[in-house]
N, C-alpha and C positions, 0 to 999 in steps of 0.2 A: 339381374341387372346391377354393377358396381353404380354405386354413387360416386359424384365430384366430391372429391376433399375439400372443406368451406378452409380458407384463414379468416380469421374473424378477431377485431381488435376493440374491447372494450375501452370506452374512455372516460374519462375522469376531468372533466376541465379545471378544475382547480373550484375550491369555495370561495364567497364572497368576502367569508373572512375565516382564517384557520384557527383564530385564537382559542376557541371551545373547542374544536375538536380534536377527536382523539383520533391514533393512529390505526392503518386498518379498510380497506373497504372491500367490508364484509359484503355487501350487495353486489358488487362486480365480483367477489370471488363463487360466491353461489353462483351466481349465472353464469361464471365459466365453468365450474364444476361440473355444472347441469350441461353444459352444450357437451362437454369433451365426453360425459360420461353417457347422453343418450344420443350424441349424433355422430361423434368421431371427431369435430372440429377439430380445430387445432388454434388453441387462444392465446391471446397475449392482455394485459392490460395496462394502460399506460395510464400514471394520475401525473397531472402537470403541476399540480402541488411536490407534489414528491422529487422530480423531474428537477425540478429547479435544484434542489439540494445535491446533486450528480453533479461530480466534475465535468461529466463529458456528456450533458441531456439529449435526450434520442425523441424530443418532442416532433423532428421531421418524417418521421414514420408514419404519422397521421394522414401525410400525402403519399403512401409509401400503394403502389399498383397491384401489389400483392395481396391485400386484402380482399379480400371479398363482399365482407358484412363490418358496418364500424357502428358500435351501437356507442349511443351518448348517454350519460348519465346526467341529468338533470335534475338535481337532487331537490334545491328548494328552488321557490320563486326569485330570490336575489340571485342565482345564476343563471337565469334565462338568458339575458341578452349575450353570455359568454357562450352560454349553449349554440344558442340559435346561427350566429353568427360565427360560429367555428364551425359548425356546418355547412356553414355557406361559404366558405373559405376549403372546404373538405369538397367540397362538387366544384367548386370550380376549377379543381386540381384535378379531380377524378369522376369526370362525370359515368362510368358505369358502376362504382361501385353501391350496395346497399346503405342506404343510409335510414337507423333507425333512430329514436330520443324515450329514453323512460325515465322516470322518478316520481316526487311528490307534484311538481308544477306541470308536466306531463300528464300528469294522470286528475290533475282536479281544470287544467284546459288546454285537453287537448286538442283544440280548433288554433291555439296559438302558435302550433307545430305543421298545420293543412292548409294553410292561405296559397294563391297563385304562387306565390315568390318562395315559398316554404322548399330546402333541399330537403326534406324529410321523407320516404317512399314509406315509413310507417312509425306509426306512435302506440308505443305502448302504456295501457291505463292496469295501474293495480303492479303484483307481482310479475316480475319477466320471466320465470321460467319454461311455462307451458309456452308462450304467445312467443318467445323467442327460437324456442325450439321448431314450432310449427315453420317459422320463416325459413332458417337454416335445411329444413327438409324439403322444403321446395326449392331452395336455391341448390340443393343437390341435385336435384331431380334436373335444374335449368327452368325453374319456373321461378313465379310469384304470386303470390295471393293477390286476389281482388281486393279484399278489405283492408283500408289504409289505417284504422283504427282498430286494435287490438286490442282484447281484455274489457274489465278483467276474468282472471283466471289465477283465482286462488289455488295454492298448492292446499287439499284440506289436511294430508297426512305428513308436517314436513320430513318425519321418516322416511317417504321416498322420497327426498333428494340424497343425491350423491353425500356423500363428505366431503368438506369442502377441501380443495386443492389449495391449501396456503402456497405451495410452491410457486404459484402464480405470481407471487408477492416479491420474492425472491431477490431481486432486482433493488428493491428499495429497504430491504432489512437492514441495510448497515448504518441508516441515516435516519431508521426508526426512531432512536430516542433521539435526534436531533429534532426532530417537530414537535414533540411531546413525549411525557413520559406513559402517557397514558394508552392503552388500547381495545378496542373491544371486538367483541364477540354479542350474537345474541341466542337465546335458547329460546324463543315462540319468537310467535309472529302475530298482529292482531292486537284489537283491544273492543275491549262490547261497550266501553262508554261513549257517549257521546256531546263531550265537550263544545262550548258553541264556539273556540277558536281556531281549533285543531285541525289540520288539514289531513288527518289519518282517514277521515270518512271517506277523503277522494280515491282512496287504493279500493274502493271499492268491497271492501268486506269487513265485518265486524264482530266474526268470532276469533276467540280465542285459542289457539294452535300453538301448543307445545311439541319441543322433542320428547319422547318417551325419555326417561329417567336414564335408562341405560345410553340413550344417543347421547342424552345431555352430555353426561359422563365424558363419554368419549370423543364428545366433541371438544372439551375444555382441555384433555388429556392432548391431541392432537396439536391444537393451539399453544399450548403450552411445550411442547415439544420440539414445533416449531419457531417461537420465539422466544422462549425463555421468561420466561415473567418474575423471576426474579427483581425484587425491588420493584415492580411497575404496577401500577392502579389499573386494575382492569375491570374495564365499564360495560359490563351486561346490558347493552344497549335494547333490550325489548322495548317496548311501547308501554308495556306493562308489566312486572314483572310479577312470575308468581300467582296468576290471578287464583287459582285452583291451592286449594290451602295442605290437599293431602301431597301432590305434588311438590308444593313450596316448602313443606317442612322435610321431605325424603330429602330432594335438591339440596336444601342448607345444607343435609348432614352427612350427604356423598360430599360435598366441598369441604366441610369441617375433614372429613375423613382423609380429603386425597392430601391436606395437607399444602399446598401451593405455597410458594416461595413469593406471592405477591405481596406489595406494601400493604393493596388495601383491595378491599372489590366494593364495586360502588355499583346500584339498582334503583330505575326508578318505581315506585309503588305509588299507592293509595292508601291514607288513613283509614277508607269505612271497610278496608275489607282486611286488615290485620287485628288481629288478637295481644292481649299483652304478651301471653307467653312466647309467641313468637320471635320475640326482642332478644329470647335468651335464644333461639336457635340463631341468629343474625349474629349476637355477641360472638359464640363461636366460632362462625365460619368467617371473623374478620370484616363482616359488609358495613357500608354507610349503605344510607337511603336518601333519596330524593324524591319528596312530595310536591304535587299541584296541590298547594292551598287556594292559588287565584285572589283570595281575597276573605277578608276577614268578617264580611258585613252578611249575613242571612239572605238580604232581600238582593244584594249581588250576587251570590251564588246560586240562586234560583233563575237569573238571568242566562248564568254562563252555564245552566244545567248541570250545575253540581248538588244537586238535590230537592226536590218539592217542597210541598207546603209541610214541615216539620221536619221533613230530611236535612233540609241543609241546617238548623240550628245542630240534629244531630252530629252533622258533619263537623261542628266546629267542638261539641262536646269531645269527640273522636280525639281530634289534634291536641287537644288541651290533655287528655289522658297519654296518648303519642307521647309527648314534649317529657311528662311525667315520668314515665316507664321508662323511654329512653337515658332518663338521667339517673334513674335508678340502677338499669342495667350497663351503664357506661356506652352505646352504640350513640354514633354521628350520626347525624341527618341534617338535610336542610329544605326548606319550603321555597317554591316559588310563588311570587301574587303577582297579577295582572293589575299595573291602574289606568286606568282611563277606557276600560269595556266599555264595548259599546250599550247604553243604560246608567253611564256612572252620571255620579250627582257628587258637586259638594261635600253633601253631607253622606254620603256612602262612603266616599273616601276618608270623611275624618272618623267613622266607625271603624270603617277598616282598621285604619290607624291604631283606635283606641284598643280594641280587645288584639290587634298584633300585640301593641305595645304589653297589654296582660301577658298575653301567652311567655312573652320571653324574657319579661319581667319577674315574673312568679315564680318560674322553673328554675331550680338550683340545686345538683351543679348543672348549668346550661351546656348541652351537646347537641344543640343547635342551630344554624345561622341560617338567614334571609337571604335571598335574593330577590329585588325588584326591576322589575318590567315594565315599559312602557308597554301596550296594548300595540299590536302589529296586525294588520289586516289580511290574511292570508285567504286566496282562491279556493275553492272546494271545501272551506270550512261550512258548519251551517250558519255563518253568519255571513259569507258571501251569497250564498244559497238563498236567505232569507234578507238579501239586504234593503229592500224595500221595508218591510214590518220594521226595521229598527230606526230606518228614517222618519218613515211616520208616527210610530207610536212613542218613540225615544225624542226625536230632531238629532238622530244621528245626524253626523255629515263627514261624507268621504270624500274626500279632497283629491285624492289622486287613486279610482277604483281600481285603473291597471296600474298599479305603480312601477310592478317590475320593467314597461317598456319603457322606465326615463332613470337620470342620472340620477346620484343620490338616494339609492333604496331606502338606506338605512335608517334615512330621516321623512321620504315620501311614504314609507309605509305603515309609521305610527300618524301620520298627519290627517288625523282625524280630531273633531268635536267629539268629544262620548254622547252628547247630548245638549237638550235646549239650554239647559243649564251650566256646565261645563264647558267649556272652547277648550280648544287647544292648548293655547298659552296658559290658562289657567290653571289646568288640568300638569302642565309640566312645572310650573310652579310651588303647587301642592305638594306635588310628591315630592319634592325636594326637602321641603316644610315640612311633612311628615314624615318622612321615612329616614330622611336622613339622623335626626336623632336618635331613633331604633337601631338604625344601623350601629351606629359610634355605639351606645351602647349592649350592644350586643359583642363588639369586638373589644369590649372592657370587660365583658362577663364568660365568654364565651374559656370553658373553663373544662372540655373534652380530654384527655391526656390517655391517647394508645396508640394504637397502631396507624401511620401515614398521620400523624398527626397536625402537621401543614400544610398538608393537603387541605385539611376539612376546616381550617383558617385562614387560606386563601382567599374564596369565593367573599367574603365579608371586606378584604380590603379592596379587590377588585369591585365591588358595588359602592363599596365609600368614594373610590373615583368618579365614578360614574357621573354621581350627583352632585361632585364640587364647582364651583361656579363655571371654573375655563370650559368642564364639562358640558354647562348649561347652557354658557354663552355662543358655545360651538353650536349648540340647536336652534338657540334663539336666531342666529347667524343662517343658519339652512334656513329659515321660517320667513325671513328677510327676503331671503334669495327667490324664493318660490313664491312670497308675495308678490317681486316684482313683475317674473316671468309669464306668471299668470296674469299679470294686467290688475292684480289687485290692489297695491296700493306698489308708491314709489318712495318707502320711507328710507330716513339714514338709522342703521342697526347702533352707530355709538352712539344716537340720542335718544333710544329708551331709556325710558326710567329703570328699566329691571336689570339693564345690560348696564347701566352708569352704576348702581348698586354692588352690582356685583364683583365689577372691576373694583371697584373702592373696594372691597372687601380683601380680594385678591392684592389689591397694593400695598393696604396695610398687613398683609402677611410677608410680603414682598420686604416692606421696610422694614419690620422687627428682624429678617436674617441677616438687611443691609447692615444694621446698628450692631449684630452681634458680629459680625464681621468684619466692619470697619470703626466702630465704636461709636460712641454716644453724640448726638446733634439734638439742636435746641427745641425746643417744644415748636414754636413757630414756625420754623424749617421742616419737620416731620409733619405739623399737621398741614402744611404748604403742597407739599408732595405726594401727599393721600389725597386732597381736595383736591387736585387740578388731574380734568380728563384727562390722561395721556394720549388714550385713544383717540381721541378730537385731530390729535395734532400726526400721526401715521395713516397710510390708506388702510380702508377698514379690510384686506386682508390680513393684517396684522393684527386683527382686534385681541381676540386673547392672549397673544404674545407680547401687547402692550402692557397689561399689570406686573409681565416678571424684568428682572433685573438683569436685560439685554439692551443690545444694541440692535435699532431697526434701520434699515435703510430709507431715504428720502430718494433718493433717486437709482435710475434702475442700474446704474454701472457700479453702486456706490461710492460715490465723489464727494456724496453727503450722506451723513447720521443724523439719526436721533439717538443721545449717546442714553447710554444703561444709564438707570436710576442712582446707581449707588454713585456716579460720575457727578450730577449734580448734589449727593449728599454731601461729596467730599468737599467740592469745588465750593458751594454756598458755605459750607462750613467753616474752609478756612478764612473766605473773602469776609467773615462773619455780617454775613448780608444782613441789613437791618430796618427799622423804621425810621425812613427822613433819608435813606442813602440814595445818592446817583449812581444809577450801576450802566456801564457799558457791553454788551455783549457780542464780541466779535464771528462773523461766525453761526448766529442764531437759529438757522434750518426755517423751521414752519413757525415757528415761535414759542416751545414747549418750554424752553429755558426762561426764557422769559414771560411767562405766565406766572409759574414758581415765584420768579421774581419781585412782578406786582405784588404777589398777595405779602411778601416778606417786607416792604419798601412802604409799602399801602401809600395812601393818598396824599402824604407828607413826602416821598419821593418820588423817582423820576426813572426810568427803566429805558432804555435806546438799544435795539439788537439791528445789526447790521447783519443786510445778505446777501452774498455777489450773487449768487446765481440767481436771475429775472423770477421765474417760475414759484419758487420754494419764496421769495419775496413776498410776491402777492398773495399763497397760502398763508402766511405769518400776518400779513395785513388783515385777511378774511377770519383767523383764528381769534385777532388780539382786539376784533372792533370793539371789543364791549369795555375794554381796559382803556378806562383814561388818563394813566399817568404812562401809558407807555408808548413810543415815537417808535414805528418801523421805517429803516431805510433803508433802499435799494441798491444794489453797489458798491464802488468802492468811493470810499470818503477818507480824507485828509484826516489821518488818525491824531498829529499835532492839532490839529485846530477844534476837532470834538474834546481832543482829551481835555483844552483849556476851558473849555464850558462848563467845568468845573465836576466832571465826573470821578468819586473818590474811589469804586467798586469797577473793579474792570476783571473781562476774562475773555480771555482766548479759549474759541471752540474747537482751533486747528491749531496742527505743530508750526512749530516755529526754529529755523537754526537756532537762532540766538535772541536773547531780550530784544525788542523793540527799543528804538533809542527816543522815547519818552519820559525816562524815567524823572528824570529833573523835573518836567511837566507836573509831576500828580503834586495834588496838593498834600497837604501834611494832614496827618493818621487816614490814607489812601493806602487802599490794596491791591494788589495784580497780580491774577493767577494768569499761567499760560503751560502746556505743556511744551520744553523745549529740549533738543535731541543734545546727546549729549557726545563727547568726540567717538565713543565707539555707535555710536549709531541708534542708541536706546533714545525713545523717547520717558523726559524726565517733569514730573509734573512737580510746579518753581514757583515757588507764593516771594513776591516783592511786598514789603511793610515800609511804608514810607511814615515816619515821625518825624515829631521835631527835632530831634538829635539826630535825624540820618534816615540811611536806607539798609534796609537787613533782607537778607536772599537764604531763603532756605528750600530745602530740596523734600518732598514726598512720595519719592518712589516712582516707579516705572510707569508709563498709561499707552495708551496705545488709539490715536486721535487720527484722523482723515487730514490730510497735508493742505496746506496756505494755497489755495488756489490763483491767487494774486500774483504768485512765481511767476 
């Protein structure tokens, strides 16, 4: 009996975010490998990451009648809701074709793939190859399985799988180093520890499965053949690498031998299962390493099942000889630590902190850099498994348990308390507090020099962002939002105290680039300009964009500004605003200008900002209540009859043809600034000095102001 020929199209919906990843997907090419090599199929694989970098993207194929079998790759829980719903977008176009979903959120819940409304005819849990293969032979046959749940079904020997068909790939080689320069490959499969955050336990098995030494080989040889590795970082992406030590030193030294034209090869391992002399087989074959440290504190690691009663002290003796060896033998590495495990405390975190800080303190020359983590609550780990015990006997608290079904992953799915002691907020403030100075110092120390050597200086400036305030304030900012939605409280995010801190922080970074770039302004001015909330005076989508030295809009067309920072440095500085001056400020928005202005003027002068548009009026009234020397008014007012009230400090917030014909008006040593266009069409920013001997007009340079709405 001939079987039906299956088309069957592997998918890839793209990751939640591509920034870490590297080029490659090595899981859709085995599982097409495997269908083409034990069924006949006939495969394609489409990644929509990839897809988008095509002049001419072929992402409509997905609706395409000719498939027969379309399996989804669901790699982690932040791509669920792309998963789920491109599926259901895939059946409504094609309601007879098979529709399958595997990956890590697959395989640790798969009931989120079987509901009524689910286009999914099966979910595969674990490795695909066995459980896809069986499908594809029924669908030759013209049947289907009963069981909608598949797996798992560990391959235990991966020397019977096929070799993999890189050709599959083919398609997206040309635009390979345009996503990264990085690629991988993995050589096992599996890992026997068991981490309490790790969602590897949901694939459903936990030995350790290598290729024999000669596949190994040949599988790097193949890869290499097919994409050239020249200059490129290739990441041995195991779960573990190397766990078998007669295997891991043969492996180094077939790699040393084959010679590869790679920058660098990079592996994740574990401290308690390498030896020192192993560093010198690493040295050789060109590798960095990447360790789970999780955390620097004993009675944390015993949490996160990095070691029992004695083992995890061991575990940190370990890294501390690591860091050593390492620097003696010149090989990169970098550790990552979890803060805010569910169980942290306080004072777990500032241990941690302390003996990090040891470790990378001590080591010299330093060839190793941090990266820190917020704690992320992952399905199928044993702490979703076990998340009752850690509510009760911790006062964990998980804030959002499915998070993947809502907006904002990235911030719903560390949104957890570690404990009765720790909250959230506290807990993201900490690590800022502590790590951040490790960090900086680690990328003053960090003092590696070989091969890909920026590479393995990278990941340290990329974490020093991470944790800068606009960083911080972007969380604090989600933490807001999810308060409200939840019904938990209804606060305003620019009037925390940690969020006003921080801004101040950022503004005065902000002003020392204004000052080196437009030059020096008076102490009272600069510290005018750091003190007064910016943020108060833009809607709080702008909040982190408030400290830098931009222009925000006040209204949605922009017809109004809130101008950049360095606008009122310059503008206050010529006017040389002072203590006891009447300043006028035409033009005024919500009132930020004249905030500045009170604190320069203080209670010996007098501040007036005028503002046609109604709306942005009464914000400027609701910003400036607390200021008592300053008069908001709405509209347009008789500019002759204000200016005689004796106002010596004037500025325009909008262009202007030409001077205003007040000028005989202003009293003597009176100033006025205005930007006004000049006969070719530039806008010209024009200080008037009115003294007793006259009136003096000088020009400083071009600006670029929102037009006299009063036209």
């Amino acid at each position: 009996m001939s079987l039906n020929p299956i088309d069957v199209l592997l998918v890839s919906p793209g990751y939640f975010s591509r920034e870490h990843f590297s080029f490659g997907d090595n899981h859709l090419v085995a599982l097409g490998s495997a269908l083409q090599e034990w069924t006949g199929a006939r495969v394609r694989i489409l990644d929509l990451d990839y897809e988008a970098l095509l002049p001419r993207p072929a992402n409509d194929i997905l609706f395409d009648s000719e498939f027969d079998l379309i399996g989804i790759s669901c790699y982690s829980s932040f791509d669920y809701l792309k998963s789920f719903y491109l599926g259901v977008e895939i059946r409504r176009r094609n309601s007879s074709v098979c529709l399958v979903v595997g990956g890590y959120h697959a395989s640790a819940r798969p009931s989120d793939f079987l509901g009524e409304d689910s286009p999914f005819d099966y979910v595969v849990v674990g490795e695909g190859e066995l459980p896809l293969t069986r499908i594809v032979e029924a669908l030759q046959k013209g049947e289907r399985l009963e069981e909608r749940t598949l797996g798992p079904e560990p391959v235990e020997d991966p020397d019977q799988l096929p070799l993999p068909d890189w050709h599959l790939l083919d398609r997206y080689l040309p635009v390979s180093s345009r996503l990264t320069n990085e690629v991988t490959l993995y050589l096992s499969r599996g890992c026997v520890f068991n981490c309490s955050f790790c969602m590897e336990a949901a694939k459903g098995s936990r030995t350790w499965r290598a290729f024999s030494l000669h596949r190994a080989e040949e599988e790097i040889r193949r890869f290499h053949q097919w994409i050239n590795l020249k200059d490129r970082r290739l990441f041995l992406s195991d779960p573990l690498f190397g766990l078998n030590r007669d295997w891991r030193l043969e492996m180094l030294e077939r790699i040393e031998r084959m010679a590869l034209p790679a920058g660098a090869i990079w592996a994740l391992s574990r401290a308690d299962i390498l030896e020192d002399e192993d560093f010198d087989y690493f040295k050789r074959a060109k590798f960095g390493l990447g360790f789970g440290l999780e955390s620097g504190d004993a009675d944390m690691l015993k949490i996160i099942h990095k070691g029992g009663p004695g083992e995890a002290e061991d575990y940190l003796e370990r890294f501390i000889r690591l860091a050593h060896r390492t620097a003696a033998v010149g090989v990169p590495w970098g550790a990552n630590i979890i803060v805010g495990h569910p169980g942290e405390t306080p004072e777990s975190m500032e241990r941690s902190a302390q003996w990090i800080h040891k470790l990378f303190s001590r080591t010299s020359p330093l060839t190793g850099f941090l990266s820190v983590d917020p704690y992320r609550f992952y399905p199928g780990s044993p702490i979703d498994v076990n998340s009752s015990y850690y509510e009760e006997h911790y006062g964990t608290c998980f804030y959002r348990p499915r998070w993947w079904n809502y907006s904002e992953p990235e911030f719903t799915s560390m949104w957890i308390d570690p404990s009765g002691s720790l909250d959230f907020r506290t807990r993201e403030r900490m690590m800022a507090e502590l790590f951040l100075p490790i960090l900086e110092d680690i990328a003053r120390k960090f003092s590696y020099k070989g091969y890909a050597e920026e590479h393995f200086r990278t990941p340290t400036k990329h974490q020093l962002k991470y944790l800068q305030p606009l960083a911080r304030i972007r969380t604090i900012g989600h933490f807001y939002l999810w308060q409200q939605l939840t019904g938990r409280e209804n606060g305003d995010v620019r009037l925390d105290p940690e969020v006003v801190g921080l801004l101040k922080q950022e503004r005065t970074r902000t002003l020392q680039d204004v000052i080196k770039r437009f030059g020096p302004i008076s102490q009272s001015l600069e510290h005018a300009l750091i003190e007064v909330p910016r943020e108060r005076f833009v809607e709080e989508k702008y909040l982190w964009e408030s400290a830098g030295d931009r222009t925000l809009p006040l209204l949605p067309d922009n017809t109004s500004t809130l101008s950049a920072i360095h606008a009122y440095a310059v503008n206050y500085h010529l006017l040389d605003l002072s203590e006891g001056d009447y300043f006028l400020e035409l033009g005024g928005g919500t009132g930020y200008g004249a905030a500045v202005a009170a604190q320069l003027v203080t209670e010996r002068g007098k501040v007036r900002t005028v503002e046609i548009e109604p709306q942005l009026a009464e914000l400027a009234k609701l910003n400036l209540k607390e200021f008592k020397n300053v008069e908001v008014t709405a509209g347009e007012v008789d500019l002759k009859e204000v200016v005689q009230e004796g106002y010596n400090k004037i500025l325009f917030c909008y262009a202007l043809d030409e001077l205003p014909d007040i000028l005989d008006l202003l009293p003597a040593n009176s100033k006025l600034a205005a930007p006004v266009r000049s006969p070719e069409g530039k806008q010209i920013l024009t200080l008037v000095e009115k003294t007793q001997s006259g009136t003096r007009i000088s020009r400083h340079g071009p600006v670029l102001y929102v037009a006299d709405k009063s036209e």
